[in-house]
C-alpha positions as CSV (number, residue, x, y, z in Angstrom):
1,X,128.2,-120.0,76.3
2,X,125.8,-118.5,73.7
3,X,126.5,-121.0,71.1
4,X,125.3,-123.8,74.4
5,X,122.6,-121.6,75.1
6,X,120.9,-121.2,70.7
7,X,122.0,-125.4,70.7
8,X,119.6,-126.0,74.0
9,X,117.2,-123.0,72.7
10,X,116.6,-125.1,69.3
11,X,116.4,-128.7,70.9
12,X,113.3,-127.3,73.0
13,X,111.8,-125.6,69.8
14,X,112.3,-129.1,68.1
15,X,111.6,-131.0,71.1
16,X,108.3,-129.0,71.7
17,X,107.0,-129.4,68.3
18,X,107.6,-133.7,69.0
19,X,105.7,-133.6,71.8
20,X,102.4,-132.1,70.5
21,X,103.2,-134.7,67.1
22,X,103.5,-137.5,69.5
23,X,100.0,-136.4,71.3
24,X,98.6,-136.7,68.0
25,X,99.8,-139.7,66.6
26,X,99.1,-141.2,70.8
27,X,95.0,-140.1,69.6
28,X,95.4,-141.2,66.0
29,X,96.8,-144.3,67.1
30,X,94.2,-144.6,69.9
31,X,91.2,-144.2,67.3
32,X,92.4,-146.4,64.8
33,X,92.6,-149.4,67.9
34,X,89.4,-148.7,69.5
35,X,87.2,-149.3,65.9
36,X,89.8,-151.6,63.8
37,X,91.4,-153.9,66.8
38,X,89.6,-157.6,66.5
39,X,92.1,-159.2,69.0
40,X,90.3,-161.1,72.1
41,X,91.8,-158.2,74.3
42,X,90.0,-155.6,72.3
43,X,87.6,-153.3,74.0
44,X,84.6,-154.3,71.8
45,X,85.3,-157.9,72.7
46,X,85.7,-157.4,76.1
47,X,82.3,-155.8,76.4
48,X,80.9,-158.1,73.9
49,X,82.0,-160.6,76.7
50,X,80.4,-158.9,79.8
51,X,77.2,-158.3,81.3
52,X,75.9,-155.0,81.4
53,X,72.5,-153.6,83.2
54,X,72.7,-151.0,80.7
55,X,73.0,-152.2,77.3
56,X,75.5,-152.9,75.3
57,X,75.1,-149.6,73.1
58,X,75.5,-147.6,76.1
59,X,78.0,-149.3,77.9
60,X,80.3,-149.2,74.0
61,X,79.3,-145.2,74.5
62,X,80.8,-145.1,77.9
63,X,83.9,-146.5,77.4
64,X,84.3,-144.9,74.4
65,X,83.5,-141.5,75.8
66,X,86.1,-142.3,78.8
67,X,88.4,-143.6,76.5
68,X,88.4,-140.0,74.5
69,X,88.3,-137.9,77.4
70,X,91.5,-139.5,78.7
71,X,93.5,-138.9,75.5
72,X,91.5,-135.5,75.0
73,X,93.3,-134.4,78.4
74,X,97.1,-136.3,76.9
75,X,96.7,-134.5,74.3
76,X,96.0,-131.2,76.0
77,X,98.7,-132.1,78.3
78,X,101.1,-132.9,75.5
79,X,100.1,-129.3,74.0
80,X,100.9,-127.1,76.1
81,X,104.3,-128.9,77.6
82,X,105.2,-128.9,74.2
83,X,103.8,-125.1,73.4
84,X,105.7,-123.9,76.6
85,X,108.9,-126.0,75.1
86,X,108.8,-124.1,71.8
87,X,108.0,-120.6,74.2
88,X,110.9,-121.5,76.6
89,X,113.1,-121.8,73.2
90,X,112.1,-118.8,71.2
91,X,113.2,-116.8,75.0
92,X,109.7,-115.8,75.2
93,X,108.7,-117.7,78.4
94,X,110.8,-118.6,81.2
95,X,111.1,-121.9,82.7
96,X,108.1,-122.7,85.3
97,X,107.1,-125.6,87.8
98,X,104.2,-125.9,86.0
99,X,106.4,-126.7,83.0
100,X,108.1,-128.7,84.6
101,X,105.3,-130.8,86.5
102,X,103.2,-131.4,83.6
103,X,106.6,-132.8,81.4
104,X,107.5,-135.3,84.2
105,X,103.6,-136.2,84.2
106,X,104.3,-137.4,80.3
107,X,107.4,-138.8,81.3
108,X,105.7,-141.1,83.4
109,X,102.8,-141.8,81.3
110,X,105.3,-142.5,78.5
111,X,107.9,-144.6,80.7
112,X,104.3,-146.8,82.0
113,X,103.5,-146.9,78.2
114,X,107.0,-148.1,77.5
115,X,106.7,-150.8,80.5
116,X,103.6,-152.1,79.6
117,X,104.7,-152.6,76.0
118,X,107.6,-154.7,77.1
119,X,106.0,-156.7,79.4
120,X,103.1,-156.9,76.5
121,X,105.8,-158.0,73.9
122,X,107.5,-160.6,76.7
123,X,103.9,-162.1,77.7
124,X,102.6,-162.8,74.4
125,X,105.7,-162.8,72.0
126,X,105.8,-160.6,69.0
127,X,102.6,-161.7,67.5
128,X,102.6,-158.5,65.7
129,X,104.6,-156.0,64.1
130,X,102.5,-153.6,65.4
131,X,103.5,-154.2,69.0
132,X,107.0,-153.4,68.5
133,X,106.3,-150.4,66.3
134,X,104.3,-149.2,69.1
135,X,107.3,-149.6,71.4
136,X,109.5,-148.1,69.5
137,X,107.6,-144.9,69.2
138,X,106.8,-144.9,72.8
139,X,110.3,-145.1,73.4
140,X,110.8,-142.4,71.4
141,X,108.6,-140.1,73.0
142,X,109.7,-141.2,76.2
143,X,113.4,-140.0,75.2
144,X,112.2,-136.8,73.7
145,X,110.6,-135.6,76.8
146,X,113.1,-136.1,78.9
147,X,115.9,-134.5,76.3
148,X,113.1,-131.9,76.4
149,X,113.4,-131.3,80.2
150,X,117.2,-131.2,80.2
151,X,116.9,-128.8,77.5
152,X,114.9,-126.8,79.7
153,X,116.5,-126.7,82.7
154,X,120.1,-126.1,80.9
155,X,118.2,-122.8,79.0
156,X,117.4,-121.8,82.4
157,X,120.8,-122.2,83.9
158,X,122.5,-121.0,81.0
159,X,120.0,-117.8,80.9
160,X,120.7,-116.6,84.6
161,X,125.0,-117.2,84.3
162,X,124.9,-115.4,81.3
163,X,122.4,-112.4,82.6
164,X,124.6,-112.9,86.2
165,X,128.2,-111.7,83.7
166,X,126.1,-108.9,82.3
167,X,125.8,-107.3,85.7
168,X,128.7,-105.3,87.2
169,X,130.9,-107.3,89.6
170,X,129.3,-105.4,92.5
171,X,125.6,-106.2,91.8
172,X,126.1,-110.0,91.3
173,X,126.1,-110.7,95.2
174,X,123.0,-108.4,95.5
């Protein structure tokens, strides 16, 4: 149960450490779209393309400035799930809700990511080989989260059986 326990331990260390790399590389990737991308989806084209009261200058700055804040808080997100991973491994934090909540909120983001680069792939073909790299890693974070939260939970179950056979026979029902 030990060895079960140090194997679980490590793939949350390992785990937590791919989550805050995959944040990254989601805000990397993100940046490197947003002023390089030239496709007629592209945000600059798309605002090229609309009318604006306010300017275009301003309205790039806005969506810009969304844009950042919303993989700002990812990233933040994708920090301390992955922080808490690597805390829950080491044995110095126990497993939370709040843990828990916030990895199922990048399992979902990463399982819509995943979706929408499938149905991107199917709509338009692969016109790139950037689209299915871009799947690929978003199914790669997708599975690392969740082997994350099974790694958590099994910590946690393993940590109270084992602390439950440390306690005399007649305190385990107390």
């Amino acid at each position: 149960m030990q060895t079960e326990l140090r194997k679980h331990q490590h793939t949350l260390i390992v785990y937590g450490t791919g989550t805050i790399l995959f944040g990254l590389w989601s805000m990397a990737k993100s940046a490197v779209l947003l002023i390089l991308d030239d496709s007629e989806n592209s945000i600059a084209n798309i605002i090229a393309e609309s009318p604006s009261e306010l300017g275009r200058g301003t309205t790039i700055a806005i969506v810009v400035a969304v844009v950042a804040i919303i993989y700002i808080v990812d990233l933040i997100f994708r920090w301390l799930v992955g922080n808490s991973a690597r805390k829950i491994g080491m044995g110095k934090k126990k497993l939370s809700p709040g843990f828990i909540i916030a990895a199922m909120y990048i399992y979902l983001v990463d399982g819509l990511e995943f979706v929408s680069g499938v149905v991107e792939i199917i709509r338009g073909g692969f016109d790139s080989i950037d689209n299915l790299l871009t799947l690929l890693v978003d199914i790669t974070s997708f599975v690392t989260v969740g082997e994350m939260v099974f790694a958590a939970f099994m910590v946690g179950k393993l940590t109270n059986e084992i602390s439950q056979r440390g306690k005399a026979p007649a305190e385990v029902g107390k």
